[in-house]
C-alpha positions in Angstrom: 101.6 -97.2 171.8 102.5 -96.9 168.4 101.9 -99.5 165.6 105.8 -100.9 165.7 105.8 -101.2 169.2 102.7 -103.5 168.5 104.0 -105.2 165.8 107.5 -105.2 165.8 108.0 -106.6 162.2 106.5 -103.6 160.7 109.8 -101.5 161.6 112.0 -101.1 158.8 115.2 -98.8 158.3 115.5 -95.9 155.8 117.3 -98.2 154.0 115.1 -101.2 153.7 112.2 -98.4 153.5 113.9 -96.9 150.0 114.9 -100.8 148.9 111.0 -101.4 148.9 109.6 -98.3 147.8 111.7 -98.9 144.9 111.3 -102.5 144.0 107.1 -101.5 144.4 107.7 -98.6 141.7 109.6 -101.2 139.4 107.2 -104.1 140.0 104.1 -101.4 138.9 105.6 -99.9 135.6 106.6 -103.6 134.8 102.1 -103.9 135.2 101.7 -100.9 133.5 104.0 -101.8 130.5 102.6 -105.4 130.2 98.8 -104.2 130.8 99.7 -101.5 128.0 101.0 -104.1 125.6 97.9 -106.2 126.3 95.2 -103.8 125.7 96.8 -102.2 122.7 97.6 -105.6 121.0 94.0 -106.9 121.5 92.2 -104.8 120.4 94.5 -104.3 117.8 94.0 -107.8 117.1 89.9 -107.2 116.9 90.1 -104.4 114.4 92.8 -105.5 112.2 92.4 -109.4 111.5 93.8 -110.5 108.1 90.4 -112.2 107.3 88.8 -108.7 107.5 90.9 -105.1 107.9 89.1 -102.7 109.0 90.3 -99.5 107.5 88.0 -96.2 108.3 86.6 -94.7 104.9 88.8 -92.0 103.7 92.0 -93.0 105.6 94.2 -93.6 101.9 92.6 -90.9 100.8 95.0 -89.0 103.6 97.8 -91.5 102.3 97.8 -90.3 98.8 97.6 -86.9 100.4 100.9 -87.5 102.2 102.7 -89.0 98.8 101.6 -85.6 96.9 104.1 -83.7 99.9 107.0 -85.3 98.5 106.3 -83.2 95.2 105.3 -80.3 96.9 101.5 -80.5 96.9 99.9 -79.9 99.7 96.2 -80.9 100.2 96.6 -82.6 97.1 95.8 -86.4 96.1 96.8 -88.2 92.3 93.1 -89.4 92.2 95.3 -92.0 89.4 97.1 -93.6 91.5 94.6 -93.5 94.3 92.0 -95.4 92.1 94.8 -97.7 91.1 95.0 -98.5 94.4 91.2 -98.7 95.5 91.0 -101.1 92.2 93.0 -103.5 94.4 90.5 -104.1 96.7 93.2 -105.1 99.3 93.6 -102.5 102.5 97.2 -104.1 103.3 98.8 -104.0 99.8 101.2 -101.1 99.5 100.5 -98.0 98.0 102.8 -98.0 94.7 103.7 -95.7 92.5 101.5 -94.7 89.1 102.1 -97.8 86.6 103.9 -96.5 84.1 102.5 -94.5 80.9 99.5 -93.9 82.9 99.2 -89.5 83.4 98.9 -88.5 87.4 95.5 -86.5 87.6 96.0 -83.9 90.8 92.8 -83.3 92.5 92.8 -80.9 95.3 90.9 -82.2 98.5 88.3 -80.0 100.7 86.7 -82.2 102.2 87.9 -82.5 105.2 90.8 -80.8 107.0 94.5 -81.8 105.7 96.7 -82.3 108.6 96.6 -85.7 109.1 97.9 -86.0 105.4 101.3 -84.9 107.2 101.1 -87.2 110.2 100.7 -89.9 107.5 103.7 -88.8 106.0 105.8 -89.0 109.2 104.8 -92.1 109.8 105.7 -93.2 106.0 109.0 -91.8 106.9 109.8 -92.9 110.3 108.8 -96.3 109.5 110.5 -97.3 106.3 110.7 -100.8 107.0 107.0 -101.6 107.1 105.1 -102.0 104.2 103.5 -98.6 102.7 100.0 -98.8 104.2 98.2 -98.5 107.2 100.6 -100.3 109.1 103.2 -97.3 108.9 100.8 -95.2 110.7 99.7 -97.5 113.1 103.0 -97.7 114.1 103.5 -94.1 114.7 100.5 -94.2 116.6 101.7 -96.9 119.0 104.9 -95.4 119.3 103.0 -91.8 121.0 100.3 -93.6 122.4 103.6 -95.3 124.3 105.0 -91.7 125.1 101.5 -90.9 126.0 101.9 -92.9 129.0 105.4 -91.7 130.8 103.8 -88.1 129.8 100.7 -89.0 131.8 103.2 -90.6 134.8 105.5 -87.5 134.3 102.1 -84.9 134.7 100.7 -86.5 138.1 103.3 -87.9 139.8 104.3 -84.1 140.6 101.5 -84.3 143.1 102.6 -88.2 144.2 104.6 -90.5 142.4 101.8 -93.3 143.4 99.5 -90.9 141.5 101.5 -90.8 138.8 101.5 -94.7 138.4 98.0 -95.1 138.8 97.6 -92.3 136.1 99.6 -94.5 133.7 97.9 -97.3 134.5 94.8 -96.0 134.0 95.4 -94.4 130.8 96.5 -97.9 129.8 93.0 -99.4 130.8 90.6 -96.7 129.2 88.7 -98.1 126.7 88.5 -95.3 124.5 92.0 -94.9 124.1 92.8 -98.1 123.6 90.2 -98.2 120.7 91.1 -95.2 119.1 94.8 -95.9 119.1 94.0 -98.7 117.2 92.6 -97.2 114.2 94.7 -95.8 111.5 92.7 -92.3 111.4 93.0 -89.0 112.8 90.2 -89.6 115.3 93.2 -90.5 117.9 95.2 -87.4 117.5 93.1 -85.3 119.5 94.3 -87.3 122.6 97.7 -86.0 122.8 97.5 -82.8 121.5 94.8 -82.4 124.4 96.8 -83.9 127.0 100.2 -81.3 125.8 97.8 -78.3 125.9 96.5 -79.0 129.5 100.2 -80.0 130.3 101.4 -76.7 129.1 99.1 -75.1 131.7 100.0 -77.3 134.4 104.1 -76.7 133.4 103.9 -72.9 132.6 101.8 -72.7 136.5 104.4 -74.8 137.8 107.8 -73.4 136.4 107.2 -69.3 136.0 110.0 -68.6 134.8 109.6 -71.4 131.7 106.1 -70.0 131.2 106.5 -68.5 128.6 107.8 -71.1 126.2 105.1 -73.8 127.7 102.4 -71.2 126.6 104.7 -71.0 123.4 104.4 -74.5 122.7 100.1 -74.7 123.5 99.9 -72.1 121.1 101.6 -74.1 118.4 100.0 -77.4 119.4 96.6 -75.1 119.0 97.5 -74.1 115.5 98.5 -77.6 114.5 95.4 -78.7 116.2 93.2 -77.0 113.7 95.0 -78.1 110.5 93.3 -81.3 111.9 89.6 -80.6 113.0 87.8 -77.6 112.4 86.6 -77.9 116.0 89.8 -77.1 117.4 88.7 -73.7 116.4 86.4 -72.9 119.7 89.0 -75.0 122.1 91.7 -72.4 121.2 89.3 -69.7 121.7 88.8 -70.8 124.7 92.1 -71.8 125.9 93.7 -68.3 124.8 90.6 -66.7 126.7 91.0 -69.3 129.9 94.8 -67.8 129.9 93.4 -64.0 129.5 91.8 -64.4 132.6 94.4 -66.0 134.7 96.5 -63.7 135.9 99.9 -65.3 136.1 99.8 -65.9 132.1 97.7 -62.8 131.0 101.3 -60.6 130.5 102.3 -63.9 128.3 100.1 -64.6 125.5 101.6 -62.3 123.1 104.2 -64.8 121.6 101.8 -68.2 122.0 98.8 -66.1 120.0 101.9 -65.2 117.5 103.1 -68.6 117.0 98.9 -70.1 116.7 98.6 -67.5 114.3 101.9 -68.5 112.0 101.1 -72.2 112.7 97.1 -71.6 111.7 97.5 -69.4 108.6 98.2 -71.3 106.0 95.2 -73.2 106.7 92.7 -70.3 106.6 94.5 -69.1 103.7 94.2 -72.1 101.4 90.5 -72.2 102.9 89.6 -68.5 102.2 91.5 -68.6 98.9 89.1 -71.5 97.7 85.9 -70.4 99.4 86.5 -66.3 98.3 85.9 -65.1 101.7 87.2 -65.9 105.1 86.9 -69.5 105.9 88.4 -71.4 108.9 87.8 -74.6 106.9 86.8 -76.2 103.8 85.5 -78.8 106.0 81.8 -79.8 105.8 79.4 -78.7 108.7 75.8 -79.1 107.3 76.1 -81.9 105.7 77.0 -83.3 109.4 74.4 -81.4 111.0 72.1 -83.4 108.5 73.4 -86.6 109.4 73.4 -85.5 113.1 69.2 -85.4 112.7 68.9 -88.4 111.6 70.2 -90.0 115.0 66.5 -89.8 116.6 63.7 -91.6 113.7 61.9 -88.2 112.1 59.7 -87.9 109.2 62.0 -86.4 107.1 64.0 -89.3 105.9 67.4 -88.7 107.7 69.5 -90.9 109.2 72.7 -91.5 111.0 74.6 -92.2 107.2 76.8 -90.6 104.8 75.1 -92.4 101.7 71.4 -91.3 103.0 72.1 -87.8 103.1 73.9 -87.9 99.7 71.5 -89.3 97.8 68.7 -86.8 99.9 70.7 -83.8 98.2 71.0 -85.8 94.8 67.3 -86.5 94.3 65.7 -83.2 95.6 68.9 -80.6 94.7 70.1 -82.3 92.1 73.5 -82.6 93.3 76.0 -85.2 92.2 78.5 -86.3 94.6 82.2 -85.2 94.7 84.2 -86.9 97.2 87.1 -84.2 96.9 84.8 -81.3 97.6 81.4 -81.3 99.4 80.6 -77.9 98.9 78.1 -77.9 96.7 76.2 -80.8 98.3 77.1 -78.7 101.7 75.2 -75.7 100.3 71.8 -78.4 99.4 72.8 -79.8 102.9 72.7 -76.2 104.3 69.3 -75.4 102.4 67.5 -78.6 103.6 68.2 -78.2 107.7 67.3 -74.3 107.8 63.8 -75.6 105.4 63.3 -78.3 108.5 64.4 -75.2 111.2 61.8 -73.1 109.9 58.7 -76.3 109.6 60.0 -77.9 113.0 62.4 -76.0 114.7 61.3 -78.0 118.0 62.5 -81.2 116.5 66.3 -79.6 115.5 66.1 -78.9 119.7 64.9 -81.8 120.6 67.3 -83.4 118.6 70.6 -81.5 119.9 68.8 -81.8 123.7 69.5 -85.7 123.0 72.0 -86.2 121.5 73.6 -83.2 124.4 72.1 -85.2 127.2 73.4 -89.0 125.6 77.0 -87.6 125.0 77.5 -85.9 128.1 76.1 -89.5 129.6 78.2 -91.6 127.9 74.8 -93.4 126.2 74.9 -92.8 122.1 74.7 -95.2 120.0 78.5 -96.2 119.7 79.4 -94.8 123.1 81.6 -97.5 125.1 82.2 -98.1 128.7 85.4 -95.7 129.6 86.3 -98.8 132.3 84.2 -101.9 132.7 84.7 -101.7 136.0 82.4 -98.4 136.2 79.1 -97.5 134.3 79.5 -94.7 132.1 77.3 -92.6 134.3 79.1 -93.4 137.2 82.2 -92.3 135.8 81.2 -89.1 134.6 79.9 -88.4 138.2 82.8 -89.2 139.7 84.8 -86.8 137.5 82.5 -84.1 138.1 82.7 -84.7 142.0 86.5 -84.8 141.1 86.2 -81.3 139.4 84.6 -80.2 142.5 87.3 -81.3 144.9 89.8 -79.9 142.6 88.5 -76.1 142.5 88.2 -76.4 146.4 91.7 -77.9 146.3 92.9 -74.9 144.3 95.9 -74.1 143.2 97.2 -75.8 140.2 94.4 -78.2 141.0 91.8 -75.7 140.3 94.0 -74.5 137.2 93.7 -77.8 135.5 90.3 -78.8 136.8 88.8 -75.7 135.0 90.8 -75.7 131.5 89.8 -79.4 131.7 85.9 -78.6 132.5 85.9 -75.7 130.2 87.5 -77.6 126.7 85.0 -80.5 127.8 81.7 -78.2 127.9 83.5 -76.2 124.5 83.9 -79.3 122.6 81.2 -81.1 123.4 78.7 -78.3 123.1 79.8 -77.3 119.5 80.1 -81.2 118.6 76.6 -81.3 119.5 74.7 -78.8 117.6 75.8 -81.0 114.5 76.6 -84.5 115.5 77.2 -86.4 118.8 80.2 -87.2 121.0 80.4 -90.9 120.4 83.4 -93.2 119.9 84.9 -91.4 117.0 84.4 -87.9 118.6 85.0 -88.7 122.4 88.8 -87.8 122.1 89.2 -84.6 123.6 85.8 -85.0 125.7 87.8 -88.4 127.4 91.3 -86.3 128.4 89.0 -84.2 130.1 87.2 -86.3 132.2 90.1 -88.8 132.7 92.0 -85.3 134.1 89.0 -84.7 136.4 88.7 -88.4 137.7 93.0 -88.3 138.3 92.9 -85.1 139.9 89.3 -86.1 142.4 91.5 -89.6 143.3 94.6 -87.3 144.2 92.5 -84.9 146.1 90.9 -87.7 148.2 94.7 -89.0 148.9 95.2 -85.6 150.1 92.2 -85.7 152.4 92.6 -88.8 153.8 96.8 -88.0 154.4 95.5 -84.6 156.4 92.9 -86.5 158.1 95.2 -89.3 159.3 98.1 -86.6 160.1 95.8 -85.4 162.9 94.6 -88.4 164.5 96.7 -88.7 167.9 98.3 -91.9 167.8 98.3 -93.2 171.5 102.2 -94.5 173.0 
């Protein structure tokens, strides 16, 4: 007998069916729009309190970068006005123009990569009405972290429209996110440009004949991706090489690797031109790879700080700071790990085993719980039985499941042999397992469906 024989009140129309499917999906993006709101605003709320601002170091360095476009200098800062500013001591007071009869004095800045300088600048533009400071590009990020989360809907719900909600809605409740969103930096970038490249993938598998342009449009997220962090570098490597080898996309590439390279060059060229050979970027690995050792205690005197390492290189190089250019400390930097590689070269792989073993865990020293309903460990297992299901699943199950799997184990690798995956640097590493843990939920949906579908259901 079947269930609304037995219980007559269970049988509904089609129409009453539709009425309530409906009125569920409105009730859960009204959840998913308020829990957004709420997690965003709190932690905003924790991070930027007007008694104490917490502005990362070298974010208005990156806002005086993005002033310098208006004149046509790219990369550049007006270290004048930028002091001006800095003399204010005040994070939230707007960053004016040069007082007058003071002289501009352009410094060029190597540092670190310069494409967040142009984010910045959108953001100064978009958002005219806010005061000219962090505020502006907290916006912005608020504003795509919003899009974020009908582009995570609009990617799952293809395999079920409940999956696509629960997506959302977990995206909404991932710690890491939500903490990176709220930090004026470029630290939460990585996040959507990772989510668009997998989507590109998923799309292009999805819709042949629009494959082309989706792989056209992951190639020039890729090039944007490594005006922003040098370690965009191997994920495009191995994105382009994923594609090579996937048969459906491998007669394809030519125009996306054309459009990474026209979207990339500039950047290796300013780098190369300032460097006199080629250079990928001017930004600083040794120094990092320094800092990286000094995670574990060691005899050497590292540790896990900028201002330790610089004044390591100062005393025994004889280096003097530059915050526009590391170079030259990076060369003392460079000097200083390869003397500790060649006196204890099982301490450097000791080191990278840990801080490997404690990133891939979740468990550095400013790792966070992903979901505090879930250990980190537990998480990461799930995701990894996800991956499983999803390259038994195949399809575009396996598709994504290995892009996902493979920029997790690029990036993480490669952040590892000079730093660790921790807050900061768990951006790309996150969209990777949070595509794993969607896509092991949907496959056990799937399971469970096929397994109910063949249970006999007695009259």
């Amino acid at each position: 007998m079947s269930m609304p024989a037995l219980f007559p009140f269970l049988s509904i129309s089609p129409t009453r069916a539709l009425w309530l499917k409906s009125v569920l999906i409105a009730a859960a993006v009204l959840v998913i729009s308020l829990h957004w709101v709420n997690t965003r605003i709190s932690m905003l709320r924790v991070n930027e309190k007007e008694t104490k601002v917490i502005v990362l170091s070298g974010y208005y360095i990156y806002h005086g970068m993005a002033t310098a476009l208006k004149e046509g200098r790219v990369g550049q800062i007006d270290w004048a006005r930028f002091l001006q500013f800095d003399s204010a001591h005040d994070p939230l007071a707007e960053y004016k123009q040069l007082a007058p009869g003071v002289a501009p004095r352009w410094v060029s800045y190597y540092t670190l990569d310069i494409g967040y300088s142009f984010i910045v600048q959108i953001a100064r533009m978009t958002f005219r009405s806010l005061p000219d400071n962090i505020l502006r590009a907290l916006a912005l990020q608020f504003w795509v972290d919003a899009l974020l989360v009908v582009f995570v809907f609009y990617l799952f719900s293809h395999w079920n429209i409940w999956m696509g909600l629960l997506a959302a809605y977990l995206y909404a409740s991932n710690a890491v996110f939500s903490v990176l969103v709220s930090f004026a930096f470029y630290y939460y970038w990585d996040i959507p440009l990772s989510f668009i490249v997998l989507g590109c993938l998923v799309f292009a598998h999805r819709q042949p004949d629009l494959s082309r342009g989706f792989l056209a449009l992951m190639g020039f997220v890729l090039g944007c991706g490594v005006w922003l962090r040098g370690s965009w570098w191997p994920v495009a490597l191995f994105i382009f090489a994923f594609a090579a080898l996937t048969r459906s996309f491998r007669s394809k590439l030519l125009l996306p690797l054309m459009v990474f390279v026209l979207v990339s060059a500039p950047q290796v060229i300013r780098s190369s031109a300032v460097r006199g050979q080629l250079t990928l970027s001017t930004r600083t690995v040794w120094h990092v790879a320094l800092v990286g050792l000094g995670y574990y205690p060691n005899p050497y005197g590292l540790k896990n700080n900028d201002g330790v390492i610089f004044e390591l290189t100062r005393k025994k190089y004889g280096i003097e700071f530059r915050s526009e250019d590391y170079y030259l400390h990076d060369q003392a930097a460079k000097k200083e790990f390869l003397s500790i590689w060649h006196d204890d070269p099982w301490f450097i792989i000791r080191s990278f085993e840990g801080r490997l073993k404690d990133s891939v865990l979740g468990e550095t020293e400013t790792s966070v719980l992903t979901y505090l309903f879930l250990s980190n460990r537990t998480y990461r297992l799930l995701c990894l039985l996800g991956l499983a299901a999803m390259i038994a699943r195949g399809g575009e199950w396996r598709l994504l499941g290995l892009a996902a799997a493979g920029m997790y184990t690029t990036y993480v690798l490669v952040t590892c042999v000079f730093y660790f995956v921790g807050l900061a640097y768990d951006n790309v590493s996150e969209v990777a397992l949070f595509v794993c843990f969607i896509g092991g939920v949907d496959c056990l949906r799937y399971g469970v469906t096929r397994l109910a579908a063949r249970v006999p259901v007695r009259e």
